[in-house]
MMTF fields as JSON, N, C-alpha, C and O atoms, coordinates in Angstrom:
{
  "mmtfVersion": "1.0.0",
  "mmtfProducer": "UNKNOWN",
  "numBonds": 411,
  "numAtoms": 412,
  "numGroups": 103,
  "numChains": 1,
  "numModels": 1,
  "chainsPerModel": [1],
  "groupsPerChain": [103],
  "chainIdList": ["A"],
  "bondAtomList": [4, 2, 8, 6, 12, 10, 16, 14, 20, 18, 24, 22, 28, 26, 32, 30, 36, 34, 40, 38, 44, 42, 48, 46, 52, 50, 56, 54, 60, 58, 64, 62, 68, 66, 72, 70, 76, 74, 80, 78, 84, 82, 88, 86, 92, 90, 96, 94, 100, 98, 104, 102, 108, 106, 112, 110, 116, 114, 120, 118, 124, 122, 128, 126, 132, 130, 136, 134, 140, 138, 144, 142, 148, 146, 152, 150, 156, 154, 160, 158, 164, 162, 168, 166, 172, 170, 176, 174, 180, 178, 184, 182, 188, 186, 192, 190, 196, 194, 200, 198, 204, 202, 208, 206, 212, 210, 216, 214, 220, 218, 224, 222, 228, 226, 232, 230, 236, 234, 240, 238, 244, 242, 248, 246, 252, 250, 256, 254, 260, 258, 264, 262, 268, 266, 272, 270, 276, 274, 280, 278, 284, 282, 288, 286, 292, 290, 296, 294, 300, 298, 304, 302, 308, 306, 312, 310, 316, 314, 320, 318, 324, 322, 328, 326, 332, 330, 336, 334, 340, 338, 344, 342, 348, 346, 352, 350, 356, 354, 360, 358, 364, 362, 368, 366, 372, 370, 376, 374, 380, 378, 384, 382, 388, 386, 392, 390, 396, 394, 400, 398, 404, 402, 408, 406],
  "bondOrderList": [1, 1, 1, 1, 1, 1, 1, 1, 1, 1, 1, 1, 1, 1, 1, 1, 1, 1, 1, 1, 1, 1, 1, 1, 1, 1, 1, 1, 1, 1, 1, 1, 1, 1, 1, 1, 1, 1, 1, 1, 1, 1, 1, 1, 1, 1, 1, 1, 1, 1, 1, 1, 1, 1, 1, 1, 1, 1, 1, 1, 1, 1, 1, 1, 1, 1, 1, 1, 1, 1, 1, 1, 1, 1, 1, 1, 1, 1, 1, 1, 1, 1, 1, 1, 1, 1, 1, 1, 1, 1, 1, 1, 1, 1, 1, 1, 1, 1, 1, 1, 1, 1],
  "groupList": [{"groupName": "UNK", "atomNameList": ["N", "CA", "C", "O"], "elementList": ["N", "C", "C", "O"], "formalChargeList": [0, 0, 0, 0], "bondAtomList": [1, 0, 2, 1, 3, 2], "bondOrderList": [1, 1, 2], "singleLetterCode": "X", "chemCompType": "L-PEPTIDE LINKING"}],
  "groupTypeList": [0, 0, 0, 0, 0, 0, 0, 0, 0, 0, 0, 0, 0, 0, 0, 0, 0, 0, 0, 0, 0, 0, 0, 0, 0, 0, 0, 0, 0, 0, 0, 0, 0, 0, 0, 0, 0, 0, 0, 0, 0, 0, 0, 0, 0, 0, 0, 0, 0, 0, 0, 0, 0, 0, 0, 0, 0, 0, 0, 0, 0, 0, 0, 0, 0, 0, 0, 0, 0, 0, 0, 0, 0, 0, 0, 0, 0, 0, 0, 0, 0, 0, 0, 0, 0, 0, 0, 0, 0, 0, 0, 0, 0, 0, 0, 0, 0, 0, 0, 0, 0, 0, 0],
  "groupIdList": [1, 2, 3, 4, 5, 6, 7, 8, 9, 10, 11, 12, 13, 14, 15, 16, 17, 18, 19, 20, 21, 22, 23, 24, 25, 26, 27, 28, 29, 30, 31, 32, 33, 34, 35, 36, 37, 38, 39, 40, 41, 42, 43, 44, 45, 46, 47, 48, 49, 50, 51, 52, 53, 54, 55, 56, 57, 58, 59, 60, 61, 62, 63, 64, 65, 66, 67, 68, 69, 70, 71, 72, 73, 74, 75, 76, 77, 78, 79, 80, 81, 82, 83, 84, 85, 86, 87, 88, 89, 90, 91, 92, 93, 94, 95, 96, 97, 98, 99, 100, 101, 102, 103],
  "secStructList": [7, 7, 7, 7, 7, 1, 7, 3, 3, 7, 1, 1, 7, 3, 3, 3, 4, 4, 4, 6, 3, 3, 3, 3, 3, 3, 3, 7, 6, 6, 1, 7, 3, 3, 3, 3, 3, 3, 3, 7, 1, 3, 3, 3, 3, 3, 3, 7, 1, 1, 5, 7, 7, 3, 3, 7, 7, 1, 1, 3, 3, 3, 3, 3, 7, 6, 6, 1, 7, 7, 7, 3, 3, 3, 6, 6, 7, 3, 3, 7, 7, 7, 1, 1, 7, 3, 3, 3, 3, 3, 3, 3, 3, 7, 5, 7, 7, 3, 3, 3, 3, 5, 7],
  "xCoordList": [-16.486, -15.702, -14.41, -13.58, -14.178, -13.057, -11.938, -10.945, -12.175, -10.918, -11.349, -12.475, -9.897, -10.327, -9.716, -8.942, -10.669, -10.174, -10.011, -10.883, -8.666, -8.568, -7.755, -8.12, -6.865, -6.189, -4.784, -4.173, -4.126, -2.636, -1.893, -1.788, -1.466, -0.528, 0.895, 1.491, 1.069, 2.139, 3.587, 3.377, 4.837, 5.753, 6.056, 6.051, 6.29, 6.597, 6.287, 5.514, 6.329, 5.756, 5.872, 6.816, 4.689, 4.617, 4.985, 4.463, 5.943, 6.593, 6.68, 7.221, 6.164, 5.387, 6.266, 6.635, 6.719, 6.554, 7.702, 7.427, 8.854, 9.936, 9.528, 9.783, 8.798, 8.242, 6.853, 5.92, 6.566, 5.838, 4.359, 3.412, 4.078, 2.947, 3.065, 3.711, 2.339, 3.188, 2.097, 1.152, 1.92, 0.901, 1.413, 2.488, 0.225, 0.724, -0.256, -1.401, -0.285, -1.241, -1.873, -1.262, -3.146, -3.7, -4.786, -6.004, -4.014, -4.964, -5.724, -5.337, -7.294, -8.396, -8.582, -7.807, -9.397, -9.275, -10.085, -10.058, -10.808, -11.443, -10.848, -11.526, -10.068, -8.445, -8.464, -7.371, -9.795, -9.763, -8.708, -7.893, -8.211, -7.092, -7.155, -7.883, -6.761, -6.988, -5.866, -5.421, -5.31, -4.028, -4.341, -5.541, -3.475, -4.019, -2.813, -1.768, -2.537, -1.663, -2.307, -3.432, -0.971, -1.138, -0.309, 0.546, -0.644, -0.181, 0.238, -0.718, 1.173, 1.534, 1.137, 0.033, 1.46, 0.809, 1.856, 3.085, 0.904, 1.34, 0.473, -0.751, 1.129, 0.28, 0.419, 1.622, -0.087, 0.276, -0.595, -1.778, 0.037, -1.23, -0.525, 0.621, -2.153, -1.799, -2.393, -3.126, -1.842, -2.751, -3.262, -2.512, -4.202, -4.991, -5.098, -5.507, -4.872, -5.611, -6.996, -7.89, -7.18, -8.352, -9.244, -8.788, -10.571, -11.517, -10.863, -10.503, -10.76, -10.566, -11.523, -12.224, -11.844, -12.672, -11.706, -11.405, -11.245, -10.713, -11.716, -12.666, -10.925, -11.674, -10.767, -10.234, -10.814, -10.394, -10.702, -11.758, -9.815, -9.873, -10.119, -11.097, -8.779, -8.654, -7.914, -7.178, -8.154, -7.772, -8.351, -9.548, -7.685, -8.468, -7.495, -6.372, -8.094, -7.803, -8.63, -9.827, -8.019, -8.882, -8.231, -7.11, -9.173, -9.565, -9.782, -10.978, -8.985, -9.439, -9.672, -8.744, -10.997, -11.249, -11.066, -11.335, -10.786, -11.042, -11.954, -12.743, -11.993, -13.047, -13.957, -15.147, -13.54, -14.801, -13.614, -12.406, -14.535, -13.858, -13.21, -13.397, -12.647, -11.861, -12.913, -13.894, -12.658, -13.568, -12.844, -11.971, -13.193, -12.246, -13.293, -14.484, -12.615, -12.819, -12.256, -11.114, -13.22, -12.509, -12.795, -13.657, -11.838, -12.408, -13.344, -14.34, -13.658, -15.135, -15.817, -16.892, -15.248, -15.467, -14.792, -13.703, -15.638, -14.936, -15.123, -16.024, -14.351, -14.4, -13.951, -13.283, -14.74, -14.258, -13.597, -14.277, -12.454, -11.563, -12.007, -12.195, -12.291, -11.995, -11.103, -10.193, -11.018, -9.84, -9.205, -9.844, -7.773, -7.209, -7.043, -7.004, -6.907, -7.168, -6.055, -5.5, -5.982, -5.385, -6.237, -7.262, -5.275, -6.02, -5.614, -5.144, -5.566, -4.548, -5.301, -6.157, -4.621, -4.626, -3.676, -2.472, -4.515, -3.848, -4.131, -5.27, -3.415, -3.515, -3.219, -2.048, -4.185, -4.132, -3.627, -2.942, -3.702, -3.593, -3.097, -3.463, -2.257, -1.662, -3.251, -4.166, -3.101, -4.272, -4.107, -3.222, -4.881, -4.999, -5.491, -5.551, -5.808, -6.634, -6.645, -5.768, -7.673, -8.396, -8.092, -8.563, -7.318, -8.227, -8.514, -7.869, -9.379, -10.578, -10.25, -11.082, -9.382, -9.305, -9.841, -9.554, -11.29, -12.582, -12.007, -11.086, -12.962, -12.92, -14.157, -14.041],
  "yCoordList": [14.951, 15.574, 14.773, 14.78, 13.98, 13.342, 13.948, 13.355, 15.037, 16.332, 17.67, 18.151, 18.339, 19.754, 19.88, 19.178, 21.795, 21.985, 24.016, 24.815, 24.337, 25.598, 25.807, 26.657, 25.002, 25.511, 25.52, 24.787, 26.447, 25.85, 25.243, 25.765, 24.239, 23.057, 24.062, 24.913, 23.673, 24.459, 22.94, 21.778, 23.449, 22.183, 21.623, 20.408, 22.395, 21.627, 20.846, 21.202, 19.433, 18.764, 18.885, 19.321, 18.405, 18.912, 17.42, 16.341, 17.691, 15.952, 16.108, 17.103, 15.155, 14.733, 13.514, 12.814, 13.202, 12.051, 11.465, 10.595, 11.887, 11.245, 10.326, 9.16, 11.37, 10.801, 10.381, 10.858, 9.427, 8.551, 9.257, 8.485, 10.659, 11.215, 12.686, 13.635, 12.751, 13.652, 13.998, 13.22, 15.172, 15.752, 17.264, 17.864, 17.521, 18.589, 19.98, 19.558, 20.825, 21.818, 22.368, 22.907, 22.372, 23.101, 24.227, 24.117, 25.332, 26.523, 26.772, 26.563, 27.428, 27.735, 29.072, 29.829, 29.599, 30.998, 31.565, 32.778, 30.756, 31.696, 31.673, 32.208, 31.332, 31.732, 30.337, 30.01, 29.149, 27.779, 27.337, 27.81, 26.291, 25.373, 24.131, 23.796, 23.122, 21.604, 21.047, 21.296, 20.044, 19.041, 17.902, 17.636, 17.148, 16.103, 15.045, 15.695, 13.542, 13.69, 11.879, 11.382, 11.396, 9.988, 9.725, 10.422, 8.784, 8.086, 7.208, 6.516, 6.587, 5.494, 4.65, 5.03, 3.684, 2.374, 3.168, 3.163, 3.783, 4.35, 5.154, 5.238, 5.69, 6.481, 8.195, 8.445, 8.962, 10.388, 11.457, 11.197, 12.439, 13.499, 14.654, 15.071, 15.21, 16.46, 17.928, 17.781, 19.126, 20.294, 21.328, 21.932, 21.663, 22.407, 23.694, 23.858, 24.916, 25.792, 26.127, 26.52, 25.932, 25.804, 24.831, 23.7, 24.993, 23.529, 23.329, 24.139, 21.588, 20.77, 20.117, 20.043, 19.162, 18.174, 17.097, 17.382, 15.917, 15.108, 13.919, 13.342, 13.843, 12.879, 11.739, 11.718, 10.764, 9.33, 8.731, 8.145, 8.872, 8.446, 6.774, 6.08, 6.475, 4.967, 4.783, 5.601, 3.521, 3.011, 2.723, 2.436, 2.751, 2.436, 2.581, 2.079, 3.495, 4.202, 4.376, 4.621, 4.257, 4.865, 6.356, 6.864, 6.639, 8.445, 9.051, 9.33, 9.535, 9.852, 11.312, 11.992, 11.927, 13.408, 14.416, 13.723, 15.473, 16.089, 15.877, 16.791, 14.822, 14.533, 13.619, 13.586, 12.909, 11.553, 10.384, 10.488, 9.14, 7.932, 7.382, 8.182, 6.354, 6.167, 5.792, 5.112, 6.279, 5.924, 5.125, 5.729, 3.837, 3.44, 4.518, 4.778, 4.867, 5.335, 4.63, 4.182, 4.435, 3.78, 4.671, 5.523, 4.191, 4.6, 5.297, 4.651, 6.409, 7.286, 7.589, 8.181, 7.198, 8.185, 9.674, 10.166, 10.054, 11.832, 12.063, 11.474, 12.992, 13.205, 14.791, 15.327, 15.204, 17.112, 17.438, 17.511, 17.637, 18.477, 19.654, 20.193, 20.337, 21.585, 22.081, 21.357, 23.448, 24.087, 24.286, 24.034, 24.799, 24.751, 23.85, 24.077, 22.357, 21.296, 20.101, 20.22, 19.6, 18.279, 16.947, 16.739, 15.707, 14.682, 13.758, 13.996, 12.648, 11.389, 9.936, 9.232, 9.884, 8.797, 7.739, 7.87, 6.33, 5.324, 4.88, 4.753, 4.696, 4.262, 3.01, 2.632, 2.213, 0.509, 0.154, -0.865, 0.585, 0.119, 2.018, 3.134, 1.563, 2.618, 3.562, 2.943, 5.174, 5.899, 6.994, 7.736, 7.421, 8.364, 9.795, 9.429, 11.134, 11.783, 13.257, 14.042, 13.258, 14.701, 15.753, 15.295, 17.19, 17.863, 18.741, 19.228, 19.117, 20.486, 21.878, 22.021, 22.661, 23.873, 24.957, 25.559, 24.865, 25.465, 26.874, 26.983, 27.598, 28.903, 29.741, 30.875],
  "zCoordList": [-202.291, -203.339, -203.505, -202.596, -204.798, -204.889, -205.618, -206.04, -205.707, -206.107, -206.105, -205.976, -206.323, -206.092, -207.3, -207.951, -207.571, -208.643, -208.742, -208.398, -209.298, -209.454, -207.676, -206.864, -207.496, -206.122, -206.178, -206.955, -205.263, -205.472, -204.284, -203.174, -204.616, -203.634, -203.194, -203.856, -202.13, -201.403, -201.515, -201.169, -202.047, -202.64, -201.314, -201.118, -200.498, -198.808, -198.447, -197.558, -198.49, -196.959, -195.674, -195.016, -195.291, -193.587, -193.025, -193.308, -192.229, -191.721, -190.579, -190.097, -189.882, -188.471, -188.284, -189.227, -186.464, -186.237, -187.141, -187.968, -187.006, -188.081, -189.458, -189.758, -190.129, -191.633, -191.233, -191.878, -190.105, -190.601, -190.65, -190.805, -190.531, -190.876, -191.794, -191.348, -193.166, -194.053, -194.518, -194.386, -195.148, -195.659, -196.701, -196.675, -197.52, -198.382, -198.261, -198.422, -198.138, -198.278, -199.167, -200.091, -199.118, -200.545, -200.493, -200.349, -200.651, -200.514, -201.743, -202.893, -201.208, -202.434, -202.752, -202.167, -203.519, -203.798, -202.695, -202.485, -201.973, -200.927, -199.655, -198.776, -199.41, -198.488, -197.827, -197.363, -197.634, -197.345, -197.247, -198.04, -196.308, -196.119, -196.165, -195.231, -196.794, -195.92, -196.511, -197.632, -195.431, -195.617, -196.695, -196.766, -197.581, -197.872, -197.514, -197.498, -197.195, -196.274, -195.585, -195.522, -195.199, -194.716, -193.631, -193.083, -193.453, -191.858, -191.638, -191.289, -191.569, -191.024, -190.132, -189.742, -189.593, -188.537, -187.111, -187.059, -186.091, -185.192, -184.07, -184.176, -183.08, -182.017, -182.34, -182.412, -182.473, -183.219, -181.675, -181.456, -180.867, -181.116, -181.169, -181.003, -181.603, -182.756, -181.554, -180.576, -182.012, -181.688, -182.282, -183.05, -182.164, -182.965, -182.72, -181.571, -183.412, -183.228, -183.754, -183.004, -185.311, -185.536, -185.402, -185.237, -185.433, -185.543, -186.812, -187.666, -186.725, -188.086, -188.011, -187.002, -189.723, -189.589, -190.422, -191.581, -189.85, -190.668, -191.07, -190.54, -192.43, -193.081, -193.82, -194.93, -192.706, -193.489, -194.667, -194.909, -195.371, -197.07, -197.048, -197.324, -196.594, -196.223, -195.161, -194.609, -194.84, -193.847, -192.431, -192.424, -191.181, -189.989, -188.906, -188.946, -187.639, -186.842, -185.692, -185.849, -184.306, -183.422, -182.97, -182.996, -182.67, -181.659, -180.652, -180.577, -179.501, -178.681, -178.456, -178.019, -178.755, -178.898, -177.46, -176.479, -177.164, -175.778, -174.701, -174.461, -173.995, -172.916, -173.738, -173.425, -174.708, -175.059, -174.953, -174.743, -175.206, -174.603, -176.282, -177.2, -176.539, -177.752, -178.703, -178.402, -179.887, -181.331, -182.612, -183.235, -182.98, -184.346, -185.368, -185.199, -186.153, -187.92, -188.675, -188.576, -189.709, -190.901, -192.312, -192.527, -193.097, -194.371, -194.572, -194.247, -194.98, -195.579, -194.594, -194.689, -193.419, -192.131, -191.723, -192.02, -191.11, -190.134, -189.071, -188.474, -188.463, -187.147, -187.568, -188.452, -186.375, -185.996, -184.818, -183.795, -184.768, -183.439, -183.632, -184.722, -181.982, -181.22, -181.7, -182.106, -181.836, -181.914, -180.617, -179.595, -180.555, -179.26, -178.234, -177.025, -179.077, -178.291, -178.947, -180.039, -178.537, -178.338, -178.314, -177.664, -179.564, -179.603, -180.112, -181.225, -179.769, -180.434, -180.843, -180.309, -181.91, -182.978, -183.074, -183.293, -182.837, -183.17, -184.325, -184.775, -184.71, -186.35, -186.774, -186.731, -187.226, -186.835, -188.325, -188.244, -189.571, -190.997, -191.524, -191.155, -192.387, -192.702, -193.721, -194.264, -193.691, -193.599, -194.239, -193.813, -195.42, -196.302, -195.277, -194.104, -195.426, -194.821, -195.477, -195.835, -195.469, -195.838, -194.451, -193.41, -194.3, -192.987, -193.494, -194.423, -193.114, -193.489, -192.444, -191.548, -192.479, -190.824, -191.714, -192.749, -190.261, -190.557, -189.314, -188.505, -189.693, -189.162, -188.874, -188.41]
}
């Protein structure tokens, strides 16, 4: 899906990491959440309460998920975090991203 349609964007940004990771929120009519939102060239980790599924728009990144060993993603790739968990991203080329917090 290369857009959404019929949602409303929340004006806030969410600023991570002194700027260099920013994202916007966009809620759907069926109470759905997902960030849309980029990254800078850097080491990031994040915590979760819900399962997310992120989805790399562009760019290229490795992953280290809860108890697996490191993963690069690139571009038009995804990955799913645990909820209640913790997980960090190196981010090799600056990086678009979709997150999806599933429920």
């Amino acid at each position: 899906m290369s857009e959404f349609k019929n949602v409303t964007i929340v004006k806030q940004a969410n600023v991570y990491f002194d700027g260099k990771v920013n994202s916007r929120t966009v809620l759907f009519a069926d109470g759905s959440k997902k960030t849309l939102g980029f990254m800078q060239p850097g080491e990031y980790t994040f915590n979760t309460a819900d399962p997310e599924l992120m989805e790399i728009l562009a760019g290229e990144l490795d992953v280290q998920l809860p108890g697996c060993d490191w993963q690069t993603i690139k571009g038009g790739e995804s990955f799913n975090v645990p909820g209640n968990a913790a997980f960090t991203m190196k981010v090799k080329t600056a990086s678009d991203y979709c997150c999806s917090f599933l429920k």
